[in-house]
C-alpha positions, 0 to 999 in steps of 0.5 A: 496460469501455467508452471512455464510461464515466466511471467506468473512466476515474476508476478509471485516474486514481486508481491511477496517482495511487496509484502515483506517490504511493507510489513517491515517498513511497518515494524519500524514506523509504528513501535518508533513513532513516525506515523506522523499524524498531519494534525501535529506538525510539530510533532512529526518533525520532531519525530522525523528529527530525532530518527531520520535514519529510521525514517529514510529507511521506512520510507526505502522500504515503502518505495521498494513495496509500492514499485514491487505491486506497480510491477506486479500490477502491469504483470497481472495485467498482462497475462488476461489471455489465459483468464476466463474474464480477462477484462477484469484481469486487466481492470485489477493488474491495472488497478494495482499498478494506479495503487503502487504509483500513489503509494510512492507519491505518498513517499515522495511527500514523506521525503520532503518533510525530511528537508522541512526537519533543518527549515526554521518554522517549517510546520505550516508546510509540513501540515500541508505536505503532510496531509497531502501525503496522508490522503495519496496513501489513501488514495493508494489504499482505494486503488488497492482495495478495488483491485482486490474486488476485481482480482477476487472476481476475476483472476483464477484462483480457488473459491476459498482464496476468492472468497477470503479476497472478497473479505478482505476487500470490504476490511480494505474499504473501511480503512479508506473510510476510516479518515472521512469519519473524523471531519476536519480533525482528521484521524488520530494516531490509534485511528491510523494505526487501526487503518494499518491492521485493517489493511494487513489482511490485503496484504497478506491475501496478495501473499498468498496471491503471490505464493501461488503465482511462484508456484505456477498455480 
């Protein structure tokens, strides 16, 4: 990918968009308790109750880093002509844009448990909301990891970034595993919040991705 091209430029605008987005929604969902674990219901809509401003901005910042990688996604895929194995150029654009369209599901579902926080008795529902949202995150999570393998195989980039892709993508994948580990129960707050740092390196990779992108490289 060349310096003229607009589009590469606007595809690094866009993840690193999406990794400053995501990163602070985090610094704000994990010190101020609105993981919201769907084995407590009651709890999460305790939480969501007592910080709702915290809550819809975390959730405006989500929304703002999933549309960034969808964008980004679609843009990546785009530009396979250049690439020397376009196919999977297109497999991991198409891929990332899947992942960014789950994650704002996942948002969508958050959102409604704000409404759930006036309804009497509402915890039997926000369970299920709740846990729907838990697995489209992971859903998401999926999509992202297997575009990471497929960019780290098949976008331009050096070895070392190529190599640290591949990595990442195998921590990505034991996040995702991660919460079929539990059974019913489902993860724990500390499993989620290991399932958060795991993910952190991917994110990071695709900042780097970014960064070179935006400096036409």
């Amino acid at each position: 990918m060349t310096d003229s091209n607009p589009r590469t430029r606007l595809a690094g605008v866009l993840l690193l968009s999406s990794l400053v987005a995501m990163i602070a929604g985090a610094a704000i969902v994990v010190p101020s308790g609105l993981t919201l674990n769907p084995s407590d219901p009651d709890a999460a809509l305790a939480a969501v109750g007592e910080h709702v401003g915290l809550h819809l901005a975390e959730l405006a910042l989500d929304v703002l880093g999933w549309l960034a990688l969808t964008a980004a996604g679609l843009l990546v895929a785009g530009g396979s002509a250049e690439a020397p194995k376009p196919y999977l150029v297109v497999l991991a654009g198409g891929l990332l844009a899947a992942a960014g369209l789950a994650g704002m599901l996942h948002d969508a579902g958050n959102l409604a448990l704000t409404q759930l926080t006036a309804v009497p008795a509402a915890a039997t529902v926000a369970g299920a909301v709740l846990l729907t949202a838990k697995w489209m995150v992971n859903l998401a999570g999926l999509l992202w990891v297997a575009a990471t393998a497929a960019a780290a195989a098949g976008v331009p980039m050096p070895a070392g970034l190529r190599r640290t892709g591949a990595i990442v993508a195998l921590l990505g994948l034991v996040a995702v595993a991660l919460p079929w580990t539990t059974g019913v129960k489902g993860p724990s707050a500390v499993m989620e919040q290991l399932g958060y740092a795991l993910h952190l390196p991917i994110i990071l990779w695709y900042g780097v991705l970014g960064w070179r992108y935006l400096r036409g490289r």
